[in-house]
C-alpha positions as CSV (number, residue, x, y, z in Angstrom):
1,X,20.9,85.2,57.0
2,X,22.6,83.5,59.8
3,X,20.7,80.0,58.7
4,X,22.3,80.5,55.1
5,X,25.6,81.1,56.6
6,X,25.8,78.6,58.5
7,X,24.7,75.7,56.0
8,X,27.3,77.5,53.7
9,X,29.5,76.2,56.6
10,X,28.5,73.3,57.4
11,X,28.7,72.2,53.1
12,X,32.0,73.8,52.8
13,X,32.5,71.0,55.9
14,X,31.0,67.9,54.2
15,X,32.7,68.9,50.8
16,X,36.0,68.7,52.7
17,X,35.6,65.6,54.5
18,X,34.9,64.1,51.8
19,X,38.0,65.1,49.7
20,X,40.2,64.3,52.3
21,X,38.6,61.0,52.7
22,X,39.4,60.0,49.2
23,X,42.5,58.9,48.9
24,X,43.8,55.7,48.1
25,X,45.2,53.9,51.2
26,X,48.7,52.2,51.0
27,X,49.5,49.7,53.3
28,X,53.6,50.4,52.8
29,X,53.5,53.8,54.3
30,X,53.1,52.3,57.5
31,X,56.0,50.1,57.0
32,X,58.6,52.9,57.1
33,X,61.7,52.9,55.1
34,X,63.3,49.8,54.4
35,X,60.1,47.3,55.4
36,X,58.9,47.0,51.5
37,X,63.1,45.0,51.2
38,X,60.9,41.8,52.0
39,X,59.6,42.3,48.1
40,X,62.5,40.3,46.9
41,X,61.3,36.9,47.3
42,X,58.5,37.7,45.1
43,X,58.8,37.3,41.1
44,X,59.7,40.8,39.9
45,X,57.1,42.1,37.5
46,X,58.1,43.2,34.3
47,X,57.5,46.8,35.0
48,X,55.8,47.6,38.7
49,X,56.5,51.0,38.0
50,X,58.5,51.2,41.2
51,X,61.6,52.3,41.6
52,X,65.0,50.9,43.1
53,X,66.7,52.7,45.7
54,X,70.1,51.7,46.8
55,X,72.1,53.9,49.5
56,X,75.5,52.6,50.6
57,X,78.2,54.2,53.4
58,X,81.1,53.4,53.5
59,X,84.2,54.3,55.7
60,X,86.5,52.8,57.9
61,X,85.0,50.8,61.1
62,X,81.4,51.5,61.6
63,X,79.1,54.6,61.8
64,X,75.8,55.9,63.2
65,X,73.6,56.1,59.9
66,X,70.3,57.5,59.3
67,X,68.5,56.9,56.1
68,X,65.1,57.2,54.5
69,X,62.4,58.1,51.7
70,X,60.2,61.2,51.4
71,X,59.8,61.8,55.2
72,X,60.2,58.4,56.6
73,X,63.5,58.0,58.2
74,X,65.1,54.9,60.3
75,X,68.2,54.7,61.8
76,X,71.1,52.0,62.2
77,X,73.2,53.1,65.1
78,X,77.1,51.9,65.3
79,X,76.0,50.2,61.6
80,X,79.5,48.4,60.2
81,X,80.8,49.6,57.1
82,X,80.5,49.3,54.5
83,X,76.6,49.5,54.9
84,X,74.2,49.0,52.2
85,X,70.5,49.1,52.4
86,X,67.7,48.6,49.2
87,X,64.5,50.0,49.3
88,X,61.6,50.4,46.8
89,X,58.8,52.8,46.0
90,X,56.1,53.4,43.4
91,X,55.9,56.9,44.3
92,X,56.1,60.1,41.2
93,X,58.9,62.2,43.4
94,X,61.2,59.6,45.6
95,X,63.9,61.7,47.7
96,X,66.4,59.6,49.3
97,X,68.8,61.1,52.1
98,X,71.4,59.0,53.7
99,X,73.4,60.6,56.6
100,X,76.3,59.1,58.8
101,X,78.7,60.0,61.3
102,X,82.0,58.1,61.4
103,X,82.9,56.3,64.8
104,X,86.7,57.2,64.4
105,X,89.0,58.9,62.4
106,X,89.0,58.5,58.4
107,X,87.4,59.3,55.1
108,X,83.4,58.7,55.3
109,X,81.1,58.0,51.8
110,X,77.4,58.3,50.8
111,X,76.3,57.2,47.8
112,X,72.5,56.7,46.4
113,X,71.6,55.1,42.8
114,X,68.2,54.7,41.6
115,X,66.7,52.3,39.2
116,X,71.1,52.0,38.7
117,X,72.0,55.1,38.2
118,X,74.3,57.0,40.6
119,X,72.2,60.0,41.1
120,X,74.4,61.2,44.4
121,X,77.9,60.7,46.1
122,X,79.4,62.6,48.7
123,X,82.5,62.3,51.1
124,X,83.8,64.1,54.2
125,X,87.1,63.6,56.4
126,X,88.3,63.5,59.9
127,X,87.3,62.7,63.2
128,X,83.9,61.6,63.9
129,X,83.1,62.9,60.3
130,X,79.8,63.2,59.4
131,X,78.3,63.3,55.2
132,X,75.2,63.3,54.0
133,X,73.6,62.4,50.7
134,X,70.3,63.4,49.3
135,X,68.9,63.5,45.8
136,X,65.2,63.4,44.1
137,X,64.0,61.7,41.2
138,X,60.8,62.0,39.6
């Protein structure tokens, strides 16, 4: 009985090393957010099936800004406004999130379009003011 059990186990195992083994590798999600913006400079296909992310802040001076796709997030401190930075994805479910923090006084804005659409604006107010953005897409 024990012998059974235990090359139950050790298929269960193999079956699941080999699922998790299966999937396709992408060399972008190494990259990070932002890295895939060297893709202009190539002919833009027809339709990739990607999508174009733009997500923009801007406020008076300059701001502390933190921005990404999915999980992968970068950030631009003491970034000057107004800030603006495209990315791309072929992904099914894209969510963007932008977040700053002002470095003064004044009225801070987040905005995020995809594929030209403004899918997501917000504002906030005051001193050292802080406004997020985030949005999904599928």
């Amino acid at each position: 009985m024990r012998n059974k059990t235990m090359i139950a186990g050790l298929a269960a195992l193999a079956a699941l090393t080999l699922a998790c083994g299966s999937g396709s590798s992408d060399a972008d999600d190494t990259k990070g957010p932002g890295a895939q913006g060297n893709e202009a400079t190539a002919a833009p296909a027809k339709d990739d099936g990607k999508k174009k992310i733009v997500l923009e802040v801007t406020g008076p001076k300059s701001a502390d800004v933190t921005y990404g796709l999915n999980a992968d997030q970068s950030q631009e401190n003491g970034a000057k406004l107004p800030w603006k930075k495209e990315l791309t994805s072929s992904e099914a479910l894209v969510i963007p999130t932008v977040l700053a923090q002002s470095k003064g006084t004044g009225k801070i804005s987040c905005k995020i379009t995809i594929d030209g659409k403004v899918v997501k604006e917000n504002s906030s107010s005051g001193q050292f003011a802080v406004v997020t953005c985030s949005a999904d897409n599928l």
